[in-house]
PQR file of N, CA, C, O and H, with PARSE charges and radii, in Angstrom:
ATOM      1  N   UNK A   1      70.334  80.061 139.037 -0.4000 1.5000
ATOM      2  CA  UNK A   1      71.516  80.562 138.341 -0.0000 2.0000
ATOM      3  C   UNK A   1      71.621  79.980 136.936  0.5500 1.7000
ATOM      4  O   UNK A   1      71.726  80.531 135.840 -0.5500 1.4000
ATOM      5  N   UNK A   2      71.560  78.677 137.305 -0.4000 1.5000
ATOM      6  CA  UNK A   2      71.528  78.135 135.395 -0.0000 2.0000
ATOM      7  C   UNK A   2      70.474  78.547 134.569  0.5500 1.7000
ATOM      8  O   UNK A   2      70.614  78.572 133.347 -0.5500 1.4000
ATOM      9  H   UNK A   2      71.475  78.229 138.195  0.4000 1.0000
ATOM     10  N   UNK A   3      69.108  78.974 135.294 -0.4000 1.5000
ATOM     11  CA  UNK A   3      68.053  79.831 134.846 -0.0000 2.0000
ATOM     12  C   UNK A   3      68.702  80.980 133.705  0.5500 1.7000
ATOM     13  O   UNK A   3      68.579  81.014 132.481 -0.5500 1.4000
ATOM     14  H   UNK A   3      68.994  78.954 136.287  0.4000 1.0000
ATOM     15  N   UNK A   4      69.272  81.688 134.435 -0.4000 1.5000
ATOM     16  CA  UNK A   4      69.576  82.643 134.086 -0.0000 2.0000
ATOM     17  C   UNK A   4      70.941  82.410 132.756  0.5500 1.7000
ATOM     18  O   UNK A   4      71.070  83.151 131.782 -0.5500 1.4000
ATOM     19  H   UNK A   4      69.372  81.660 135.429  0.4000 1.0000
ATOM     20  N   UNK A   5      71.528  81.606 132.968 -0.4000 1.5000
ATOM     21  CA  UNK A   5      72.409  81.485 131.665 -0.0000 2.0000
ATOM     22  C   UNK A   5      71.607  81.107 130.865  0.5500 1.7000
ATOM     23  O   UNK A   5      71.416  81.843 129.897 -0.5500 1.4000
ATOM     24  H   UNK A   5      71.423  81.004 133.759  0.4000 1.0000
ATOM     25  N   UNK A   6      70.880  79.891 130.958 -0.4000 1.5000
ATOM     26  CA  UNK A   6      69.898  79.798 129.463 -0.0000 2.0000
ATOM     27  C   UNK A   6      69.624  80.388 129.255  0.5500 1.7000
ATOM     28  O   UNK A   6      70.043  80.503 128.104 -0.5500 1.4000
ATOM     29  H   UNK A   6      71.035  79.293 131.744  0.4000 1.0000
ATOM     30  N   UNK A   7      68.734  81.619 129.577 -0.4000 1.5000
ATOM     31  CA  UNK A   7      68.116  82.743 129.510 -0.0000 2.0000
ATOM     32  C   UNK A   7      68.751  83.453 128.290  0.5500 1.7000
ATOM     33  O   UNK A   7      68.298  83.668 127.166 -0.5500 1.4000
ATOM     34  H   UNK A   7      68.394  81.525 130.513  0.4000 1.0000
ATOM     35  N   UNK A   8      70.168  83.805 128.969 -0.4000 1.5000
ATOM     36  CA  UNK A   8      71.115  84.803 128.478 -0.0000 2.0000
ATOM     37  C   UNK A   8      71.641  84.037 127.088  0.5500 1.7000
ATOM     38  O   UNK A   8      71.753  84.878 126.196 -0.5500 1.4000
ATOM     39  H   UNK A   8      70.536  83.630 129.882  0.4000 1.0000
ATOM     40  N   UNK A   9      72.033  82.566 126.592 -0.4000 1.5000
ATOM     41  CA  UNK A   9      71.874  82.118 125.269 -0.0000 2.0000
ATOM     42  C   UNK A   9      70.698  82.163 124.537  0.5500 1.7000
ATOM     43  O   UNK A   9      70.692  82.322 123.317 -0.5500 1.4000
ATOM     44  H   UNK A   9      71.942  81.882 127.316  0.4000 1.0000
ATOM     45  N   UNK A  10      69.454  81.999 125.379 -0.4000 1.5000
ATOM     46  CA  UNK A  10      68.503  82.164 124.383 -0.0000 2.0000
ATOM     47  C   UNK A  10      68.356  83.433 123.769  0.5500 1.7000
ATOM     48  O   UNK A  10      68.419  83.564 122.547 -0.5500 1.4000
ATOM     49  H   UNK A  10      69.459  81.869 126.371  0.4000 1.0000
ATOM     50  N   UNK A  11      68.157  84.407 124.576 -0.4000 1.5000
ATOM     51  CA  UNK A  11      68.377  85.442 123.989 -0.0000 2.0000
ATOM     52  C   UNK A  11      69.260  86.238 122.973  0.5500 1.7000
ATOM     53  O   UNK A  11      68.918  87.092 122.155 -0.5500 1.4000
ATOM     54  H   UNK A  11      68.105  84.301 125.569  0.4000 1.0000
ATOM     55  N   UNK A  12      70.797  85.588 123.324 -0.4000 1.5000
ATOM     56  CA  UNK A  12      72.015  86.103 122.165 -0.0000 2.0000
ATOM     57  C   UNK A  12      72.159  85.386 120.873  0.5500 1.7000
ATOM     58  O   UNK A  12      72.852  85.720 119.913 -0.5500 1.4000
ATOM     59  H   UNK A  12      71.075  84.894 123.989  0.4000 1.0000
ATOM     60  N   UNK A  13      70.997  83.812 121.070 -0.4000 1.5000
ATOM     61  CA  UNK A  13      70.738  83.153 119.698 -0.0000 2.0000
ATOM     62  C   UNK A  13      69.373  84.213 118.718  0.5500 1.7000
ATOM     63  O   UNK A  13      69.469  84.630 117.564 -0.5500 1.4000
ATOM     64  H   UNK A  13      70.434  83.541 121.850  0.4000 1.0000
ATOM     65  N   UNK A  14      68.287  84.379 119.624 -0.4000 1.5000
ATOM     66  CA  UNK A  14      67.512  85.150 119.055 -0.0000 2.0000
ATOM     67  C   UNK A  14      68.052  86.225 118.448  0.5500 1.7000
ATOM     68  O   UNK A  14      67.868  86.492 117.260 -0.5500 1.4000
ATOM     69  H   UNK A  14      68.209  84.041 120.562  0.4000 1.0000
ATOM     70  N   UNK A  15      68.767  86.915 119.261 -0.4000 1.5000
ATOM     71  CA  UNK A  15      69.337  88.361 118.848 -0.0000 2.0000
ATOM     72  C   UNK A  15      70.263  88.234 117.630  0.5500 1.7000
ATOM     73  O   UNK A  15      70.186  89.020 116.686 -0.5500 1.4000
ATOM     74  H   UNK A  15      68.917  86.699 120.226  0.4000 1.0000
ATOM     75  N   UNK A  16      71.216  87.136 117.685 -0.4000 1.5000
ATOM     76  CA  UNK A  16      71.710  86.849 116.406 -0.0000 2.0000
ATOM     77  C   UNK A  16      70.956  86.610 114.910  0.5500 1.7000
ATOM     78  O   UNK A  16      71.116  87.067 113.778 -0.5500 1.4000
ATOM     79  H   UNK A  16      71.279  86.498 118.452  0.4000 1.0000
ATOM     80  N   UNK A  17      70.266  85.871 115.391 -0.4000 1.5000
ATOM     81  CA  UNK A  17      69.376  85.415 114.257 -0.0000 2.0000
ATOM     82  C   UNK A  17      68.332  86.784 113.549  0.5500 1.7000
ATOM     83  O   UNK A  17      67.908  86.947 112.405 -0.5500 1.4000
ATOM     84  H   UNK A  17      70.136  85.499 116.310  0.4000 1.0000
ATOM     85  N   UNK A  18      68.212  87.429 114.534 -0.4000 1.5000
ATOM     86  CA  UNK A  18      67.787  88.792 113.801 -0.0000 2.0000
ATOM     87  C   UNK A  18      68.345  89.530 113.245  0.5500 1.7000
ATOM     88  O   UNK A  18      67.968  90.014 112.178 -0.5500 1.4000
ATOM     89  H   UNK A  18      68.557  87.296 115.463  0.4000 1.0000
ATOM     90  N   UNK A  19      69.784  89.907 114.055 -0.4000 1.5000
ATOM     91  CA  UNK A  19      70.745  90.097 112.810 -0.0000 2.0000
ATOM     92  C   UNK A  19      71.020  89.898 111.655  0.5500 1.7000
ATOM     93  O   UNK A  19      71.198  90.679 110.720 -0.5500 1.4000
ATOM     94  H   UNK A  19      70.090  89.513 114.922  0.4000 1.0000
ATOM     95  N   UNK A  20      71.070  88.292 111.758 -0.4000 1.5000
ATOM     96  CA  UNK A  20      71.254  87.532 110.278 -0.0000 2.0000
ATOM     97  C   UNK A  20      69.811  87.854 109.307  0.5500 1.7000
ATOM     98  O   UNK A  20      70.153  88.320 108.220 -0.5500 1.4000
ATOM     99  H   UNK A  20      70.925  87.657 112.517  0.4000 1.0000
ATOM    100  N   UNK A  21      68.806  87.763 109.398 -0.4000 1.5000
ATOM    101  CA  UNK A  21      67.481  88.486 108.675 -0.0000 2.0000
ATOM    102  C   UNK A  21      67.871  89.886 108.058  0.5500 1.7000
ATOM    103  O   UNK A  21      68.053  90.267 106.901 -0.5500 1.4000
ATOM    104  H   UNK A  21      68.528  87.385 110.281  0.4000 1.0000
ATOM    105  N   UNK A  22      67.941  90.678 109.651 -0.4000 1.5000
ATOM    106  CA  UNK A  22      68.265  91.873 109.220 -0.0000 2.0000
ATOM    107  C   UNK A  22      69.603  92.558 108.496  0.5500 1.7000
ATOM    108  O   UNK A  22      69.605  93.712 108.066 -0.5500 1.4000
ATOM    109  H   UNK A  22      67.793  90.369 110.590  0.4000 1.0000
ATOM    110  N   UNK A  23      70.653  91.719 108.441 -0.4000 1.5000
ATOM    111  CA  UNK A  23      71.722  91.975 107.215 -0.0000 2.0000
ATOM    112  C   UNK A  23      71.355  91.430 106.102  0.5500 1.7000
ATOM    113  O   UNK A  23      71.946  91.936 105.148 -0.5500 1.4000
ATOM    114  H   UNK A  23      70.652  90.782 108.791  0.4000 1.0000
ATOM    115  N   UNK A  24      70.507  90.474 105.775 -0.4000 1.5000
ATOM    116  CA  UNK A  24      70.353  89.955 104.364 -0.0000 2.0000
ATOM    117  C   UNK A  24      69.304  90.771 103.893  0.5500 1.7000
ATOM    118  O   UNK A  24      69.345  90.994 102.683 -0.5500 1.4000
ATOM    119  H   UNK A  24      70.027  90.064 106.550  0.4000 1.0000
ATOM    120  N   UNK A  25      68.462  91.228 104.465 -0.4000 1.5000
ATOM    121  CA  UNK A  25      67.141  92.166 103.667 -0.0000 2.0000
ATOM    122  C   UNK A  25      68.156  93.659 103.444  0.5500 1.7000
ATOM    123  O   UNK A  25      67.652  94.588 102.814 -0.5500 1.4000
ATOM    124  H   UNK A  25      68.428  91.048 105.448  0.4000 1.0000
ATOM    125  N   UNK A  26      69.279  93.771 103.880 -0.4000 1.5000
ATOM    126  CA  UNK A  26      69.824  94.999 103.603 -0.0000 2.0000
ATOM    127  C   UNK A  26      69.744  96.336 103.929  0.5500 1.7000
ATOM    128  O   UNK A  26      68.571  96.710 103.945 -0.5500 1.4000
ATOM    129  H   UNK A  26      69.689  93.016 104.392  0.4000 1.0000
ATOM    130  N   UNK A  27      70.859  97.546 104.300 -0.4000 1.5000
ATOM    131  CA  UNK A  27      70.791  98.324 104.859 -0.0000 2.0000
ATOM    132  C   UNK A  27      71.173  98.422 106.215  0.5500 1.7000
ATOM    133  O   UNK A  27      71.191  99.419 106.938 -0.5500 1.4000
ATOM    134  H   UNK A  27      71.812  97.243 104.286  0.4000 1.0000
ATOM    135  N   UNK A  28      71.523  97.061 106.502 -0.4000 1.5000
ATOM    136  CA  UNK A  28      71.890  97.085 108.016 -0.0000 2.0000
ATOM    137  C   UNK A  28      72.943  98.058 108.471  0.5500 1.7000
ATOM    138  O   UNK A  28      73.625  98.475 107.536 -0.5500 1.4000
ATOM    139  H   UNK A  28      71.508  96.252 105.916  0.4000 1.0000
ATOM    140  N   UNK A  29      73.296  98.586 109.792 -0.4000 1.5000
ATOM    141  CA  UNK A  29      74.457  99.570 110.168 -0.0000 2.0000
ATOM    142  C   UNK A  29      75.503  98.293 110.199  0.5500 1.7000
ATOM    143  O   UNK A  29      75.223  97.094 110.230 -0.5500 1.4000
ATOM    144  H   UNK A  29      72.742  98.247 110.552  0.4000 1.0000
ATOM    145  N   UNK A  30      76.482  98.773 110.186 -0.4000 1.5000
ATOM    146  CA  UNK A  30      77.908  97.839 110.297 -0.0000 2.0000
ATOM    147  C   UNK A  30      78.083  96.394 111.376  0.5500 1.7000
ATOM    148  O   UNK A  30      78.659  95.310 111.468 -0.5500 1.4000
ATOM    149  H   UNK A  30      76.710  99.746 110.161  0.4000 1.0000
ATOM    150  N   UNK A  31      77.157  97.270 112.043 -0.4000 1.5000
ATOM    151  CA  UNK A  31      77.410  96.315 113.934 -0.0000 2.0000
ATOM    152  C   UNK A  31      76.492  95.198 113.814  0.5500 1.7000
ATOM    153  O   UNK A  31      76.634  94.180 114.491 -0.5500 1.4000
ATOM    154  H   UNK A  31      76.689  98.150 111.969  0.4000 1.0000
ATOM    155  N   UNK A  32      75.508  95.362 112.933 -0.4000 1.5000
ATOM    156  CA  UNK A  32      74.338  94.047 112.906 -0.0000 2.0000
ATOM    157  C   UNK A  32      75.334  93.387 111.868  0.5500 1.7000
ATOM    158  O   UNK A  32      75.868  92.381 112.335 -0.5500 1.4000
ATOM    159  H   UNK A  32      75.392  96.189 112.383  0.4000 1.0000
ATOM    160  N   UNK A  33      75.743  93.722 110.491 -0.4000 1.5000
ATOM    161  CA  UNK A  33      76.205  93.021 109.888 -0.0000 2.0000
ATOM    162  C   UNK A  33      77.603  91.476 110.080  0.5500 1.7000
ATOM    163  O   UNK A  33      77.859  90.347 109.662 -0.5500 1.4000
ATOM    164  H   UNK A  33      75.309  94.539 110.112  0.4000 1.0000
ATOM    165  N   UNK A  34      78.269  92.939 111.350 -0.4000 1.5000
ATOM    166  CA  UNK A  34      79.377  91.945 112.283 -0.0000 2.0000
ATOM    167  C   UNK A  34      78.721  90.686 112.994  0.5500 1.7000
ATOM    168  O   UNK A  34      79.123  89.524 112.928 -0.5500 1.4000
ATOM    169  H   UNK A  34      78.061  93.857 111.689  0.4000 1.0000
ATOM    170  N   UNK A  35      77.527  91.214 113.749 -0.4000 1.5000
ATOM    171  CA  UNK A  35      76.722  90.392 114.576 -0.0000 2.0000
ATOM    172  C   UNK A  35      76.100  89.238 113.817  0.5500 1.7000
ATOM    173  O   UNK A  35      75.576  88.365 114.509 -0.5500 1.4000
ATOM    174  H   UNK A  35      77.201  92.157 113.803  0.4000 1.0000
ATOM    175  N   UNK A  36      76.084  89.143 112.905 -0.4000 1.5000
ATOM    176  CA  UNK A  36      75.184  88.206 111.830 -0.0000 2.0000
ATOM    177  C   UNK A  36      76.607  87.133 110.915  0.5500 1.7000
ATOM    178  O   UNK A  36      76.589  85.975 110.501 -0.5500 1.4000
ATOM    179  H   UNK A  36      76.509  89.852 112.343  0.4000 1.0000
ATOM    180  N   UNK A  37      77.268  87.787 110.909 -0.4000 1.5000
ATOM    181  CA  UNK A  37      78.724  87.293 110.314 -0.0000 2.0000
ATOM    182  C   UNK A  37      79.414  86.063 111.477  0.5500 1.7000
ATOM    183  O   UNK A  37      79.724  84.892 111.259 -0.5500 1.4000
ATOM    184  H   UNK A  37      77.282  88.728 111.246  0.4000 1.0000
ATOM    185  N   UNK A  38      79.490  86.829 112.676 -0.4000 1.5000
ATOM    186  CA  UNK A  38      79.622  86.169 113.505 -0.0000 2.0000
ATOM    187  C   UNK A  38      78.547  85.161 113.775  0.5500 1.7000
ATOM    188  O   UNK A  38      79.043  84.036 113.831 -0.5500 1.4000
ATOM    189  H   UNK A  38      79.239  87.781 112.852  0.4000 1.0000
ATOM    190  N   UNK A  39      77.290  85.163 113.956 -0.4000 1.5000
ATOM    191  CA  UNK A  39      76.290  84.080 114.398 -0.0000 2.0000
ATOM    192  C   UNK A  39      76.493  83.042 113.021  0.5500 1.7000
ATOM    193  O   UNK A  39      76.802  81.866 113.212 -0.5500 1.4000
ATOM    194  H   UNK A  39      76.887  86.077 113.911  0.4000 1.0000
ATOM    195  N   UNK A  40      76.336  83.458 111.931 -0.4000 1.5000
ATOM    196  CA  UNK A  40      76.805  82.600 110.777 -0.0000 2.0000
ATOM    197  C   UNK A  40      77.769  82.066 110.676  0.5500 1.7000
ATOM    198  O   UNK A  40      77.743  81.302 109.711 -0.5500 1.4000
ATOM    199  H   UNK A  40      76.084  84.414 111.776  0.4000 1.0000
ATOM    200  N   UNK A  41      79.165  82.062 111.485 -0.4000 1.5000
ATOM    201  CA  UNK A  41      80.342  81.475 111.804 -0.0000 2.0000
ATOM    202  C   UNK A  41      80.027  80.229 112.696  0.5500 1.7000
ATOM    203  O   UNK A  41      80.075  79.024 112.449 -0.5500 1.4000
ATOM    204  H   UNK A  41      79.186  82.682 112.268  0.4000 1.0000
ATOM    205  N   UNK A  42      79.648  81.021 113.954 -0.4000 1.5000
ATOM    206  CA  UNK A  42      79.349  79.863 115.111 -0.0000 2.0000
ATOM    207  C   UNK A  42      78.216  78.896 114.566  0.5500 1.7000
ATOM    208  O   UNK A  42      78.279  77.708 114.882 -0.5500 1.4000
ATOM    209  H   UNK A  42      79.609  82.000 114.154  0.4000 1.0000
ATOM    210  N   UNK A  43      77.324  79.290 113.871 -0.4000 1.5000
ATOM    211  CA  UNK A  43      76.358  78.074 113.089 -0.0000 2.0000
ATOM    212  C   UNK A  43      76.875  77.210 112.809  0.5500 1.7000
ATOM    213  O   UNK A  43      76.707  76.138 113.390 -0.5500 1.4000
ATOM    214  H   UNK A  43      77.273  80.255 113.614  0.4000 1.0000
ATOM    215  N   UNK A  44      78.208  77.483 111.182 -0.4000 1.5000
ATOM    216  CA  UNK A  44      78.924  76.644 110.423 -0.0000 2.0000
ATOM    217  C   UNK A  44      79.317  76.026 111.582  0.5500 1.7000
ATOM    218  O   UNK A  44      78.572  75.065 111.776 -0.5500 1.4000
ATOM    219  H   UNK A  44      78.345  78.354 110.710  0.4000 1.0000
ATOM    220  N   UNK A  45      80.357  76.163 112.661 -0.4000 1.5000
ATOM    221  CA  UNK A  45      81.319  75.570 113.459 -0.0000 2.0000
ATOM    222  C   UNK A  45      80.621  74.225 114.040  0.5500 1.7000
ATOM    223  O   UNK A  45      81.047  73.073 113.957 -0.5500 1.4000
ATOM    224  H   UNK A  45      80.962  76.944 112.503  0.4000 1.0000
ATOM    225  N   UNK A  46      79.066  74.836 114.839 -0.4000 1.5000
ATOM    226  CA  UNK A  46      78.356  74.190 115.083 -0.0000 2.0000
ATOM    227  C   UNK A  46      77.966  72.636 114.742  0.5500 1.7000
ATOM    228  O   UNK A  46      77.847  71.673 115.499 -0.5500 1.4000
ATOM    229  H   UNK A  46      78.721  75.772 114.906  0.4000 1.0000
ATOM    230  N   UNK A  47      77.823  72.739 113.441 -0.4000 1.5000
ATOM    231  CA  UNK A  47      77.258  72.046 112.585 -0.0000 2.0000
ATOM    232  C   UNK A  47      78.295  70.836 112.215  0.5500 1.7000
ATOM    233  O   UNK A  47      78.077  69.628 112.297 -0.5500 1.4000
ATOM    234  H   UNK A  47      77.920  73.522 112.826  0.4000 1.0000
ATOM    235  N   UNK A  48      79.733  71.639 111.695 -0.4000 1.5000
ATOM    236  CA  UNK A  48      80.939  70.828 111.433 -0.0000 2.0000
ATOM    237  C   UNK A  48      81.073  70.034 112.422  0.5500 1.7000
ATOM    238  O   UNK A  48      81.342  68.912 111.991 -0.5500 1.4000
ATOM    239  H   UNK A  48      79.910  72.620 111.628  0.4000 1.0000
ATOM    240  N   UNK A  49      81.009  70.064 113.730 -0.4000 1.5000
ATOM    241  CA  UNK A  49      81.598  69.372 114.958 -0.0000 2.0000
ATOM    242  C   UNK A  49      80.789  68.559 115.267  0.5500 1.7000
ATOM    243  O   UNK A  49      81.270  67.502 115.676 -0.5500 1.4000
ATOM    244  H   UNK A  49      80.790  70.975 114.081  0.4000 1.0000
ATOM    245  N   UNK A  50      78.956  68.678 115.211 -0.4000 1.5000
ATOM    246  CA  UNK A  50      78.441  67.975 115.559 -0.0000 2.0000
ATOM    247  C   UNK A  50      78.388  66.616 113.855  0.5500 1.7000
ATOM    248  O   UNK A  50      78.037  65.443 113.980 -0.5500 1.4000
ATOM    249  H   UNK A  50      78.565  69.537 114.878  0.4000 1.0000
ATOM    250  N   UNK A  51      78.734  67.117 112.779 -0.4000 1.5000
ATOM    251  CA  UNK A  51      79.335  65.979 111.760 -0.0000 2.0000
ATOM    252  C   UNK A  51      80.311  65.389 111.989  0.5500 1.7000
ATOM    253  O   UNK A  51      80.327  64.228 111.581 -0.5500 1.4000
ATOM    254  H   UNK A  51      79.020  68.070 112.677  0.4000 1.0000
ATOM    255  N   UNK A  52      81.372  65.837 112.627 -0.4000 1.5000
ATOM    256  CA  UNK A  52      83.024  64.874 112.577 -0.0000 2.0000
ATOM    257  C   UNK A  52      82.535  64.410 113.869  0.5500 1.7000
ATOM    258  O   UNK A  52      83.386  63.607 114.251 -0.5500 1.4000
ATOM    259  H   UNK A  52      81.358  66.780 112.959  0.4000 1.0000
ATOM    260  N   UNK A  53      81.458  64.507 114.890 -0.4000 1.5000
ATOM    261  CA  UNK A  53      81.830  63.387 115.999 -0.0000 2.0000
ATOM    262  C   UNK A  53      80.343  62.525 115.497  0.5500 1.7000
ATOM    263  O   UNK A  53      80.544  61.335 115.738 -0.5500 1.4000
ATOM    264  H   UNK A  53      80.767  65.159 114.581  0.4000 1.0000
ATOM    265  N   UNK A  54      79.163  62.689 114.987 -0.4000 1.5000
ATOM    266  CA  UNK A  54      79.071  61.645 114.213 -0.0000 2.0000
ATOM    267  C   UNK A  54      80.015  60.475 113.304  0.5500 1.7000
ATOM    268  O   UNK A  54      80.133  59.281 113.581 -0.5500 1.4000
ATOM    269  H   UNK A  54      79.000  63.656 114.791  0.4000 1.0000
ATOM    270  N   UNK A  55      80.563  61.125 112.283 -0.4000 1.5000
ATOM    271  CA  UNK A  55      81.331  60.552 111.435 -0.0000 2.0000
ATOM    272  C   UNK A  55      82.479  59.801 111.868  0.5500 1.7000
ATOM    273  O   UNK A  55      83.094  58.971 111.199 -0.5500 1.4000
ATOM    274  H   UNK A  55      80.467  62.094 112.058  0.4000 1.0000
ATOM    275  N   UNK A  56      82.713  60.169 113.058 -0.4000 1.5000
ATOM    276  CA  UNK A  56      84.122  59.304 113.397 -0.0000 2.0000
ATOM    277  C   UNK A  56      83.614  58.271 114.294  0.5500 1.7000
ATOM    278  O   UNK A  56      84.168  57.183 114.449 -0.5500 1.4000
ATOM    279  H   UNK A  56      82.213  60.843 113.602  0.4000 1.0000
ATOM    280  N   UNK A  57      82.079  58.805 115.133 -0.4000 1.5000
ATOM    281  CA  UNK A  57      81.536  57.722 115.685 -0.0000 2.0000
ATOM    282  C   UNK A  57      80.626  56.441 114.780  0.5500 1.7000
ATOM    283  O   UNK A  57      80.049  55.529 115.373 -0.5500 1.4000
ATOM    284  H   UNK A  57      81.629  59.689 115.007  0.4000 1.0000
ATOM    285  N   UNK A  58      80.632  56.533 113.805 -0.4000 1.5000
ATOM    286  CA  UNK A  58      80.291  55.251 112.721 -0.0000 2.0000
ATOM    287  C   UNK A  58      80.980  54.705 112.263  0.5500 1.7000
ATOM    288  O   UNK A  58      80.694  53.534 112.013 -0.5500 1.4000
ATOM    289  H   UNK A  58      81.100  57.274 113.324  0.4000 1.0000
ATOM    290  N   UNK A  59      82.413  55.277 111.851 -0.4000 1.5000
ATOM    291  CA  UNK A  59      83.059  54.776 110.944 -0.0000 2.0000
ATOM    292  C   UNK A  59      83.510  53.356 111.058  0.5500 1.7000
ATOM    293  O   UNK A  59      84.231  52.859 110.193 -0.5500 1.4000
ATOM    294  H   UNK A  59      82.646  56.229 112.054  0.4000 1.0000
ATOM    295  N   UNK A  60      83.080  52.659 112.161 -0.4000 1.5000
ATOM    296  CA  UNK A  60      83.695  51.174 112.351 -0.0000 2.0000
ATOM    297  C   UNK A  60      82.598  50.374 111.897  0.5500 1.7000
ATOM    298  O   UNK A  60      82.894  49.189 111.749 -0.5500 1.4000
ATOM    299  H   UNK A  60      82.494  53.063 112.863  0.4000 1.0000
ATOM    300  N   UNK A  61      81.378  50.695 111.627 -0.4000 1.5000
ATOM    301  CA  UNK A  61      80.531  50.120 110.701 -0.0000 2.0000
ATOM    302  C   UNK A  61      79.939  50.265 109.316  0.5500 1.7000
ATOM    303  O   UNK A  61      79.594  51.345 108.835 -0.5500 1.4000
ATOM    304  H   UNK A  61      81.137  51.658 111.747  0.4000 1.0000
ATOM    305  N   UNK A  62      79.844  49.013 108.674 -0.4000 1.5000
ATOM    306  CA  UNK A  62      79.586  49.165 107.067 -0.0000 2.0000
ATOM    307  C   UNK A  62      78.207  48.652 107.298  0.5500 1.7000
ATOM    308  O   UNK A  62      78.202  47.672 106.553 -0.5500 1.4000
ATOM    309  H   UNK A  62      80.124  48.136 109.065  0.4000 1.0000
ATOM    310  N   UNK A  63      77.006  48.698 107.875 -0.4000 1.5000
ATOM    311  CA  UNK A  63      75.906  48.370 108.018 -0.0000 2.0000
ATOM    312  C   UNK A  63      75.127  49.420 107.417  0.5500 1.7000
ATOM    313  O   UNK A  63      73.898  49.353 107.414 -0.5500 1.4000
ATOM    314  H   UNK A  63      77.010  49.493 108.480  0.4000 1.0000
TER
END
């Protein structure tokens, strides 16, 4: 069963990420562009969260 959920993220990361290619080379229909907007959201979010729980986990050292 957990097989199968990884599965199903790996795939909706791939699929995103083609999106995102395929809206920046241009011409995309509307629905890839949403799809790529969105995967480029959850990236940023991604990214921010895994910085503020770094950052708040150092901050008690000046080393």
């Amino acid at each position: 069963m957990i097989v199968l959920v990884l599965a199903a993220v790996v795939v909706l990361a791939v699929g995103g990420c083609v999106c995102v290619v395929w809206a920046a080379r241009g011409g995309a229909p509307r629905w890839v562009r949403v799809v790529s907007a969105t995967t480029l959201t959850a990236g940023e979010l991604a990214r921010k969260s895994g910085r503020t729980s770094r950052t708040n986990g150092s901050s008690g050292s000046d080393d």
